[in-house]
C-alpha positions as CSV (number, residue, x, y, z in Angstrom):
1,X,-5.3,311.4,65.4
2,X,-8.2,309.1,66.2
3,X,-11.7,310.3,66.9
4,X,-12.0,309.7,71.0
5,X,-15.1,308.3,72.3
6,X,-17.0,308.1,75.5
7,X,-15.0,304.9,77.5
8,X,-17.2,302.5,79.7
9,X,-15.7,303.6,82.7
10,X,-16.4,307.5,82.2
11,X,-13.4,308.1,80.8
12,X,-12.0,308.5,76.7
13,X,-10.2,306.4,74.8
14,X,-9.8,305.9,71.2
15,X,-12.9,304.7,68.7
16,X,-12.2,301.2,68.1
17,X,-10.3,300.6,71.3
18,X,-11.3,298.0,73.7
19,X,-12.2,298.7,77.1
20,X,-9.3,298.0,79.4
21,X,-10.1,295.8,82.1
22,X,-8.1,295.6,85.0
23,X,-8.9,293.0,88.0
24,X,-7.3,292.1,91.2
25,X,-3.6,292.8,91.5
26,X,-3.6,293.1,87.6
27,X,-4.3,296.8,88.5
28,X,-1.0,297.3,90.9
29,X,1.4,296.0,88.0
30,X,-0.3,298.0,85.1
31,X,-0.6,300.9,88.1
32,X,3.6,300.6,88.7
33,X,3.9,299.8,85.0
34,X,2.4,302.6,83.8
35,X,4.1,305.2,86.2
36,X,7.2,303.6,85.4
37,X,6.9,304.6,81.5
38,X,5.5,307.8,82.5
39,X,8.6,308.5,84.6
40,X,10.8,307.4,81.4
41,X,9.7,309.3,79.5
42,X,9.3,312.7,81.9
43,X,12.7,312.2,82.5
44,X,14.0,312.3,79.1
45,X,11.7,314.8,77.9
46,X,13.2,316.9,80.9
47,X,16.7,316.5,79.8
48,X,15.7,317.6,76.1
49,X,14.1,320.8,77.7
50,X,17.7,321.6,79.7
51,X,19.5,320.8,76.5
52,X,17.5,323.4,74.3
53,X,17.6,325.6,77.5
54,X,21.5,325.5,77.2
55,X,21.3,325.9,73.8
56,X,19.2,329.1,74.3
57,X,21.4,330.6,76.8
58,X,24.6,330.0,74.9
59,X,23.0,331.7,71.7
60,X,22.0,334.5,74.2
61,X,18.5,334.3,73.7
62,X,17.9,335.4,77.0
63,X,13.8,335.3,77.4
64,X,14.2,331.4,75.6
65,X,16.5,330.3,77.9
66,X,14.8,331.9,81.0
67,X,11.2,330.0,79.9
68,X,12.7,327.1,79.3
69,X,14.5,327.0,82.5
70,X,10.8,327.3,84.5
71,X,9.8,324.6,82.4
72,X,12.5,322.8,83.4
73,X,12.0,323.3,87.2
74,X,8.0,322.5,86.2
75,X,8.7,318.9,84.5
76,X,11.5,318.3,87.7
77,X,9.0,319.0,89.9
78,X,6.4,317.1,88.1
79,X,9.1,313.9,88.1
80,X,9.9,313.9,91.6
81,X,6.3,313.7,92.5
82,X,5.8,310.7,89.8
83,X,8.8,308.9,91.5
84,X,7.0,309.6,95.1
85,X,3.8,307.7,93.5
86,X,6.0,305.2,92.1
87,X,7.8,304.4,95.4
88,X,4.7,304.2,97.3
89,X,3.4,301.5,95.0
90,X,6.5,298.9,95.3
């Protein structure tokens, strides 16, 4: 992992990283770009959480299966809202 330092804009971001800078409409596409990968990649890392949840509840490990489930519902939740922000940007 690389050591994070302070970012120009108040944030963090990686030593040695350039500062990102966005201008103009620049900022709408990586804005919709960015929401679009994050969506990606919510999305599959929901369906590997229902897959292990499966697994868990066909191995009747009960307590696994019921966690994973709420993550499940959590990471759903979290997608729909991400495709909300998404929309609104198009």
């Amino acid at each position: 992992m690389l050591p994070v330092a302070p970012a120009v804009n108040g944030g963090s971001r990686a030593a040695g990283a350039r500062p990102c800078r966005r201008v103009g409409h620049h900022r709408e596409v990586t804005t919709r770009g960015e929401l679009s990968s994050l969506t990606s990649t919510l999305d599959e890392l929901t369906r590997r959480v229902t897959a292990l949840a499966e697994q868990a509840r066909a191995g009747r490990e009960e307590d696994l299966a019921s966690e994973l489930f709420g993550v499940e519902r959590a990471l759903t939740g979290a997608l729909r809202r991400l495709g909300r922000l998404a929309a609104d940007r198009s």
